[in-house]
C-alpha positions, 0 to 999 in steps of 0.5 A: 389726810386731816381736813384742813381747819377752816373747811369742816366736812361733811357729815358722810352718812353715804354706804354708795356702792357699799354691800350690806349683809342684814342677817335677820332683815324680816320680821316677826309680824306685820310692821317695822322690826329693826331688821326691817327697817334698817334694810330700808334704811341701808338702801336709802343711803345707796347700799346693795341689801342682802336680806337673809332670814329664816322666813322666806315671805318675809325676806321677800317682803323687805326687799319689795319694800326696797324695790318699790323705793327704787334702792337694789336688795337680794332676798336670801333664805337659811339659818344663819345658825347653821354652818352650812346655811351661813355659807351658802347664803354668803356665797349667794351674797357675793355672786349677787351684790358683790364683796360685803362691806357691812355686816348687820347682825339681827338675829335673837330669840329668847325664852322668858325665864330663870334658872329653873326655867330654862334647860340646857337645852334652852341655853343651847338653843338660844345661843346658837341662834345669838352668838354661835350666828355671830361667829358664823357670819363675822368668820365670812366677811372678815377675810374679805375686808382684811384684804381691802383694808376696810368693813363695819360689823353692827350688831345687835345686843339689848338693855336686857344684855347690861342689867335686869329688865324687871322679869326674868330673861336669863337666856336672852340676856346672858347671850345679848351680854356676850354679844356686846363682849363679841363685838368689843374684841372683833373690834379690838383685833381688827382695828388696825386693819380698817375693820371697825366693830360696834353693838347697837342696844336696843331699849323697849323698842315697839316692834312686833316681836313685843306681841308674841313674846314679851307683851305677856311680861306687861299684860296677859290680857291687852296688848295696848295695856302693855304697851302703855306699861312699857312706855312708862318705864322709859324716862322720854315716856315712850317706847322708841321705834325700829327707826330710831334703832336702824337710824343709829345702826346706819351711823355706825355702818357709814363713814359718819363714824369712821373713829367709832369702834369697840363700842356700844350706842344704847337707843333707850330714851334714857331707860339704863340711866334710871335708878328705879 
């Protein structure tokens, strides 16, 4: 039913009740990844927060996080790139919170590197870990909100997936491309079923996978030199935060955007719109 004209509603940023996967819901080191902050972000709209990830410490220390702000969150621990962990970890989902009505997609790792950089090997690998993931965790939700006639996947892609970053990333950008492809065609397929699928990309985002991987691209010496550097890059003059990410993530998931799907929100403070 439409709303009638002279009585707009609300703006309904509410997941109440609703069960979010987060695949990749650690993070790298101490401080706010996106999957980090979005878990938080998820429960303090009222989800139930599955919590997944290879490192069972920092699972654990995200769903603390949302333990001590009162919100419910399940900590699970595998490989969402392997089959039989993906399995189990969504079976232990559903005996703890119950049917997922949202899948998060978080994972990614990469390799600095071209061509003549990277083996098959790399490729491999990496893509088992970006996209292989995805196929694994959309085959478990997918049958679940077919039959309730309702479900939302986020995922995650990068700039680095729609144009050159200014160092040679040529694995990780070539699967965070094929992560937006992903996302548009569960999208296309499914739409008429209730199931929306969206890519959230990310731009230069301070989080703390940059001081492990790709603050030596800025800075072989300084941390803060690279972030300074990074921030320059981007035309709002700084690099954004795991908030601004998870903010649009929450959008995508919540009913806010029940006409949003087969499409990608960029979080780059303008970084892609720049001609040099």
């Amino acid at each position: 039913m439409q709303p009638s004209p002279s009585r707009p509603p609300a703006l309904p940023l509410d997941l109440s009740g609703r069960v979010v996967f987060v695949a990749g819901g650690g993070s790298a080191g101490p401080g706010w990844s996106i999957g980090r902050a979005a878990s938080l972000t998820y429960a303090r709209l009222g989800a139930r927060v599955c919590v997944a990830d290879r490192d069972a410490a920092s699972a654990q220390e995200t769903v603390a996080l949302i333990r001590a702000e009162g919100g419910e969150a399940h900590c699970l621990v595998g490989d969402v790139a392997l089959e039989a962990d993906v399995q189990r970890l969504f079976d232990e989902a559903r005996r703890q919170a119950g049917t997922v009505d949202v899948l998060h997609h978080n994972v990614g790792i990469g390799k600095t590197g071209g061509p003549l950089d990277t083996t098959a090997e790399d490729l491999d690998r990496i893509h088992a870990v970006n996209v292989r993931s995805l196929l694994l965790c959309s085959q478990q939700v997918l049958p679940a909100m077919q039959t309730q006639g309702r479900g939302s996947v986020v995922a995650i892609s990068s700039v680095a997936g729609l144009r050159y970053v200014g160092y040679p990333h040529l694995a990780y950008s070539v699967t965070k491309a094929a992560v937006i492809q992903f996302t548009r065609m569960l999208a296309q397929q499914y739409a008429g079923q209730g199931i929306r699928a969206n890519t959230v990309v990310p731009g230069l985002i301070d989080t703390p996978r940059i001081a492990t991987t790709v603050a030596r691209m800025f800075s072989a010496d300084s941390l803060d030199e690279a972030r300074v550097a990074r921030a320059r890059q981007v035309p709002m003059g700084r690099m954004g935060s795991a908030w601004d990410v998870a903010h649009a993530c929450a959008f995508l998931a919540s009913d806010a955007a029940a006409y949003v799907t087969g499409t990608e929100l960029v979080v780059d403070g303008g970084l892609t719109g720049k001609y040099v």
